[in-house]
N, C-alpha and C positions, 0 to 999 in steps of 0.2 A: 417147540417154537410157537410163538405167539403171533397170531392174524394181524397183519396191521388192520388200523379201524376203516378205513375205507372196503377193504374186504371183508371186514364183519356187515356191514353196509349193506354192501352189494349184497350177499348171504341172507339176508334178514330183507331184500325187497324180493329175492327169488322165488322165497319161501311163502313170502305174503303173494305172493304170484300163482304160485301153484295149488294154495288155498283157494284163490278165488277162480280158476278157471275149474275146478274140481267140483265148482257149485254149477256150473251152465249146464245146461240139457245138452247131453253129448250121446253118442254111441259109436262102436269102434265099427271100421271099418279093414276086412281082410283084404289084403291084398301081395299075392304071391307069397306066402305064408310072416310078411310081414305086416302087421297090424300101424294105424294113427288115429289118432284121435278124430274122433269127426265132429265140428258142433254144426247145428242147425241152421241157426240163427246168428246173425251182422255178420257174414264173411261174404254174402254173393253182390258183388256192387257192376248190378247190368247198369246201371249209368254212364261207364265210359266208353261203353261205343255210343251211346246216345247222342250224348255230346259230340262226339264226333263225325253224326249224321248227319250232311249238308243240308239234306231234306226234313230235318225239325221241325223247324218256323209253319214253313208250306204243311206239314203233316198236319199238326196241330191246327192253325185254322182250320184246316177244309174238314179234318174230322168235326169239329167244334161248331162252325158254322156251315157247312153244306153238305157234309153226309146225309142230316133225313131229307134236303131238298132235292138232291139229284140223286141220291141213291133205293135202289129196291129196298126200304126197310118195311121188309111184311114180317117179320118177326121178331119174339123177343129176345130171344138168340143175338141178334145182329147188334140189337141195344145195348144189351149186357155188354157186347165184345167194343163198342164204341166206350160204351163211358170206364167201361176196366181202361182202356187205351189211354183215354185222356186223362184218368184220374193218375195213373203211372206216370204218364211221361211230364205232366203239370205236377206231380207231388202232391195232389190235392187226394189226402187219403180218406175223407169223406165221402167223393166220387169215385173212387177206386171202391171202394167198401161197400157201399148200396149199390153197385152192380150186380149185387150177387141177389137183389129183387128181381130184376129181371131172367136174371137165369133159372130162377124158381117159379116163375111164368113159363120161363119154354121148353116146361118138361111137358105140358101141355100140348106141344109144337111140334113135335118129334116121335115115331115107336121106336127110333132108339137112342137112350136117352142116355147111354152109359156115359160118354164124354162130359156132358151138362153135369152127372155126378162128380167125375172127375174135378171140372171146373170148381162147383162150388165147395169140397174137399182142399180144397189146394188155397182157392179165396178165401176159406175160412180160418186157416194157418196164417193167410200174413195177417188177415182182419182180426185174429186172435177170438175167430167166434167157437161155438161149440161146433165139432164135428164127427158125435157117434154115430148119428144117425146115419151119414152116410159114411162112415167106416164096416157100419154093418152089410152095407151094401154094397159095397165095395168089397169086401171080403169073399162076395158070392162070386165076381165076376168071372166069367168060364172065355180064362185067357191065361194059360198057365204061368208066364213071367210074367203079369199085372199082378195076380196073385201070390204072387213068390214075394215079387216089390212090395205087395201094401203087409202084407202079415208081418215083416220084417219092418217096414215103417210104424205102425202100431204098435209093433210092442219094444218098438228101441230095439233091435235087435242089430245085428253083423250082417252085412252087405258085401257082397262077395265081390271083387274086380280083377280080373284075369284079363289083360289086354291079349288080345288075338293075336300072332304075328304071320305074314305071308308067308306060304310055300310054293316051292316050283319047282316041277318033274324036268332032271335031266333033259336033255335034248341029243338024240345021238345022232348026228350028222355026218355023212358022206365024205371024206375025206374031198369026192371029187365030185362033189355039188357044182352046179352052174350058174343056177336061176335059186332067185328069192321071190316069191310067189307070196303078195299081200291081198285082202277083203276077200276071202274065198268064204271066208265064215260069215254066216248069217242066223236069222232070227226068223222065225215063222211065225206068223197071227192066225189062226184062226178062231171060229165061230167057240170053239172049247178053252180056249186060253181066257186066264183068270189074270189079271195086270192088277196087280198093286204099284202105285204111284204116290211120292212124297205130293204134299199139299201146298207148297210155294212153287209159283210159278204153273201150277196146273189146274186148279182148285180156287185157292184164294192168294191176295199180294198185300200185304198192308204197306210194304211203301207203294202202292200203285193204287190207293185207296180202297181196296177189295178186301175187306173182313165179314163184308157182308152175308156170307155163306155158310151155312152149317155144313161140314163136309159130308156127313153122311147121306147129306140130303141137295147133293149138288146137281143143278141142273145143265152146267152147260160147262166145257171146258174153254181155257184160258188159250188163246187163240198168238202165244208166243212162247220161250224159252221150251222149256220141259210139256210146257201143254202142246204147242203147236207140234209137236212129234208125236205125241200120244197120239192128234187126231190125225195127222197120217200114216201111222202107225194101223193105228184102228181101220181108217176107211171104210164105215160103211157096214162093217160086219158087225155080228152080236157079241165079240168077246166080251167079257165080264171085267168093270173097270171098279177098284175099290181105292178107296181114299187111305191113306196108312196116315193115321194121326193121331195124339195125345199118346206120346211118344215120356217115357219120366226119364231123368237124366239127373246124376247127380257130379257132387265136384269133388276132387281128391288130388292133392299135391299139385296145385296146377292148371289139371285138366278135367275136363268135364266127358261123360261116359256116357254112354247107350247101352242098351241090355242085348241078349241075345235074346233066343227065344223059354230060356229056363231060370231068367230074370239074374244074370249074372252080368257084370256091368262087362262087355269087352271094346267096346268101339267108340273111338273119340269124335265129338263131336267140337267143333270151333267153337270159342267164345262166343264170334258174334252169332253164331244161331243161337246158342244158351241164351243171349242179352237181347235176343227179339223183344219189344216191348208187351209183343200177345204173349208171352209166355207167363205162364200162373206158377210164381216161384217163392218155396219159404226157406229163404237161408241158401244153401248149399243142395236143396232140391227143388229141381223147375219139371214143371208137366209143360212138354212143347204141342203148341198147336201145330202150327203151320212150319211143320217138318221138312228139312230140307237135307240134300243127301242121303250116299245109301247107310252110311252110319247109323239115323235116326229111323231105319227100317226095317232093321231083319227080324226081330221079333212079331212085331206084327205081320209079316211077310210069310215066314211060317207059317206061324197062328193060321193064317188065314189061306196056308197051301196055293200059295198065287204060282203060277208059271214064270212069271215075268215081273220082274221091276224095273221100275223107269227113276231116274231122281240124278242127281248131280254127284261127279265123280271128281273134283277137283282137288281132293286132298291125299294124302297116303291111306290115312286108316277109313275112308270112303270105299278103296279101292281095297284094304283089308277084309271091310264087309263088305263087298260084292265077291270076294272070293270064299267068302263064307257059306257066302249063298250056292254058288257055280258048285263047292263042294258036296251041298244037300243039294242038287238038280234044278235048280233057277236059274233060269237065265236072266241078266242084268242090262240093260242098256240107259249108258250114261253120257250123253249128247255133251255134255261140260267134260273133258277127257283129260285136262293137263298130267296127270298122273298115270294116265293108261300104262304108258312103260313097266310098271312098278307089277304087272300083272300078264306080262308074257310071259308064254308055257306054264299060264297056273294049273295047279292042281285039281279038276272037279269036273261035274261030266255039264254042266250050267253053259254057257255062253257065256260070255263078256263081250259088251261093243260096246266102243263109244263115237264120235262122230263118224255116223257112214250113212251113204243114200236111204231112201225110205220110199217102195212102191210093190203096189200092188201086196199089199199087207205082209212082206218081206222087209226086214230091217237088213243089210250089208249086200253081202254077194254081189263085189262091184271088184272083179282082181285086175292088178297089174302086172306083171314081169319086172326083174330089174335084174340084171347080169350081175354074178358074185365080186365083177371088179369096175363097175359102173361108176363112174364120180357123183355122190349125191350132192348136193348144196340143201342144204338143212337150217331152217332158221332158227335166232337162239336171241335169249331180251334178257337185258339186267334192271327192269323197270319193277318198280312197285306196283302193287292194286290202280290200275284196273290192266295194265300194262304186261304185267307178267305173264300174263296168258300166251306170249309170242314168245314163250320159252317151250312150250308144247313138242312143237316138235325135236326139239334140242333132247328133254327128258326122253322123248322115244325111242332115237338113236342110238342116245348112247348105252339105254340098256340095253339095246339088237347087237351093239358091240360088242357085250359080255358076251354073247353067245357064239357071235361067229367073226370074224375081222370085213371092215367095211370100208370103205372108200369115200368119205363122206368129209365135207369142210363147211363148219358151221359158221354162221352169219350172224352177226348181233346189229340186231336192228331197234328202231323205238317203235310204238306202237304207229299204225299207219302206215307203214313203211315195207311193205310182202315185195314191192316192186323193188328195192334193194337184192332181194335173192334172185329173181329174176334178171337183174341187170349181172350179178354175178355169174348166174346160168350161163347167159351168154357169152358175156367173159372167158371161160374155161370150158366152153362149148359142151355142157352139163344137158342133157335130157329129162334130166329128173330129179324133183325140189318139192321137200315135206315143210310147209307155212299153213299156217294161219290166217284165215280170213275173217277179218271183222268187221271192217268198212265198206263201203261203197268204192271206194280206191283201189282198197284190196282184189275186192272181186274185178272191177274195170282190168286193173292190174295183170291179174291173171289169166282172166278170159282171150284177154290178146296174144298173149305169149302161147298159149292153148290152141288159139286160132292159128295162127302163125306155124303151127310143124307139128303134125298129128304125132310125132315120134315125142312130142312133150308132154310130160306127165307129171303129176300131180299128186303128192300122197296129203291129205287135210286132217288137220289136228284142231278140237276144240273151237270149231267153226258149228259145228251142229244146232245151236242154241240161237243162233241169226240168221236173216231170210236169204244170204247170198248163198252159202255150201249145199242144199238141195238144186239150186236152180247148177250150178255148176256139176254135179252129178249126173242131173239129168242131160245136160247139154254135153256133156262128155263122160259118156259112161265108158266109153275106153281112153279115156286120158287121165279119168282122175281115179281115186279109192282112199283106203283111209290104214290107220295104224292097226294094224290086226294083232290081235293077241295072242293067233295059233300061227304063225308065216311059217311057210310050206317054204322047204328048202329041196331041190331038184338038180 
């Protein structure tokens, strides 16, 4: 039977198709013993979150006109990272392109200079300049998944991707348990503890105009979100704080990936931190600066035998690798928690916390009691970014459900809105309510109801990263506590 000509057609542009993608610079990459094509080059388009960043307009001036006048620029480090910034997010790939003068000055600036290599390896892929020189040197680095990454980059080779998936040990409970026993678990600091910490929010912020910092050579920590808990976390003592950053990450069906520490891609990292504008990217590979979550962590985390890491837990495969960690002996605290749930009764002898009090160089160990048939009122949001986060305590519950049956009647509220559960509480005469505090309202909100009948308690979700949930800790350290990821059943 004979083709009609439209499907001769179509046959004859597939084939010219396949011809020509069979010419682009490709290498395969494996994954879970199925292989895809991977190309390098025109597939990574960080532009649409760009565009979508309110803060554009504002970014661009003040980097453009008032970073060297108001900002610390004693280095050429800090130069480089400005006009890489402006030349990106303007398209002006002349200024994007001779940034890489300055970063060839501040190797000058630095004794450790490996990231600057990194950069200008990375700048020299999109700028299409030569880059053996430092391939050679990079080949040395004594970082066993950096070097796994670049040999395999260098020579086209096959890129390994095994996404991680969580596990969790049984829980064998009491037929005639009473008490559910939450924050007994904590986190210890002292003088020997080695803290590896993501670099947004503790280090450096480029929507907050902060690029100004070489990480490894940081003087002062960020004095909110993820830093403001590092430094009282620290308090005082000499633990050892290191910057985990220049993080590689590539993309595949999708999604974009983080390495372990044996340079195997396991851990997904969101779009929008891949589409950071500081991020040094050619094609479907970005070297991330300013690392954010525990996804863009664990390899260097290892590497570097830290005790503890600190960085944001807001996603599932965040909370994948922080159990990554917990099962090599890290302990992880993730003050952003929306996801905690996804990580009770994990597997590994590590800690996991995410929002809980912070004193005297102790992170948690703040418990409350709640009776096995206790009514909880539990808050729950169907809101988008930035809103979504007052689903927190909803995701918690109802994994504690899978485990045990609970009593618990959830509340959907909009952002702003904790005193909704609260008025509920009273309603159904409830003692005890897992919310979110975000605002100024929120906390007012609760602190009354807290005031009002020491038998009212408090479990707090995803509050850790704003200045209200420590002062409510403190001020009620037996009223309030937080989602615990080991709850003692009694």
């Amino acid at each position: 039977m004979k083709l009609k000509t439209h499907y001769v057609y179509i046959l004859i542009f597939i084939i010219i198709l396949i011809g020509f993608f069979s010419l682009v610079y490709k290498t395969t990459i494996i994954i879970d013993n199925w292989s895809e094509e991977f190309t390098y080059k025109n597939k990574h388009d960080w532009e649409s979150d760009w565009k979508n960043f309110e803060a554009k307009d504002y970014l661009v001036e003040w980097y453009d006109k008032y970073y060297v006048l108001y900002e610390n620029i004693n280095s050429n480090f800090s130069m480089g990272e400005r006009e890489y910034f402006l030349g990106k997010v303007t398209k002006n790939e002349s200024r994007k392109c001779n940034s890489i003068d300055y970063y060839k000055k501040a190797l000058d600036e630095f004794e450790d200079k490996q990231l600057i290599y990194e950069i200008m390896y990375f700048l020299s892929l999109e700028c299409d300049y030569e880059t053996k020189d430092y391939e050679s040197i990079l080949l040395n680095i004594d970082e066993k998944s950096k070097s796994v990454i670049y040999k395999i980059l260098f020579s086209q080779g096959d890129f390994k991707i095994e996404p991680y998936k969580l596990k969790r040990n049984r829980i064998n409970i009491s037929d005639n348990f009473s008490r559910i026993i939450l924050g007994s678990s904590y986190i210890k600091i002292d003088n020997n503890t080695i803290i590896g910490t993501q670099i947004e929010r503790v280090i450096r912020d480029w929507a907050s105009n902060i690029i100004n910092v070489y990480p490894q050579d940081f003087k002062n920590i960020i004095s909110y979100g993820e830093g403001d808990n590092l430094i009282r976390a620290v308090n005082g003592n000499s633990a050892k704080i290191i910057p985990l950053t220049s993080t590689i990450i590539i993309y595949s069906k999708g999604k974009w990936y983080a390495p372990d520490e044996n340079g195997i891609f396991r851990f997904e990292v969101l779009h929008d931190k891949a589409n950071y504008p500081t991020n040094k990217c050619y094609g479907n590979i970005c070297l991330i600066i300013d690392t954010h979550g525990i996804s863009s962590l664990v390899s260097q985390s290892i590497q570097n035998n830290v005790s503890l890491v600190i960085g944001c837990g807001d996603y599932t495969d965040k909370m994948t690798a922080a159990q990554y960690l917990a099962e090599r002996g890290i302990d992880v605290f993730f003050p952003a928690d929306r996801f905690i749930g996804d990580v009770i009764n994990y597997q590994g002898s590590g800690i996991l916390l995410g929002t809980a009090p912070i004193r005297n160089n102790i992170i948690g160990n703040q418990s409350i009691e709640i009776d096995k048939n206790e009514l909880i009122i539990v808050q729950d949001n169907y809101e988008p970014y930035l809103g979504q986060y007052y689903d927190s305590p909803k995701r918690y519950f109802k994994e504690l459900e899978r485990i045990i049956p609970l009593n618990a009647k959830y509340v959907i509220t909009s952002s702003n809105q904790t005193n909704l559960v609260i008025e509920q509480a009273n309603l159904m005469n409830s003692k005890i309510i897992g919310v979110r505090i975000w605002t100024e309202y929120d906390y007012t909100s609760l602190r009354k109801w807290l005031l009002e009948n020491s038998n009212n308690r408090a479990i707090l979700f995803h509050s850790g990263l704003y200045p209200y949930a420590q002062d409510l800790f403190d001020e009620f350290p037996n009223q309030t506590s937080f989602g615990d990821t080991k709850p003692v059943f009694k």
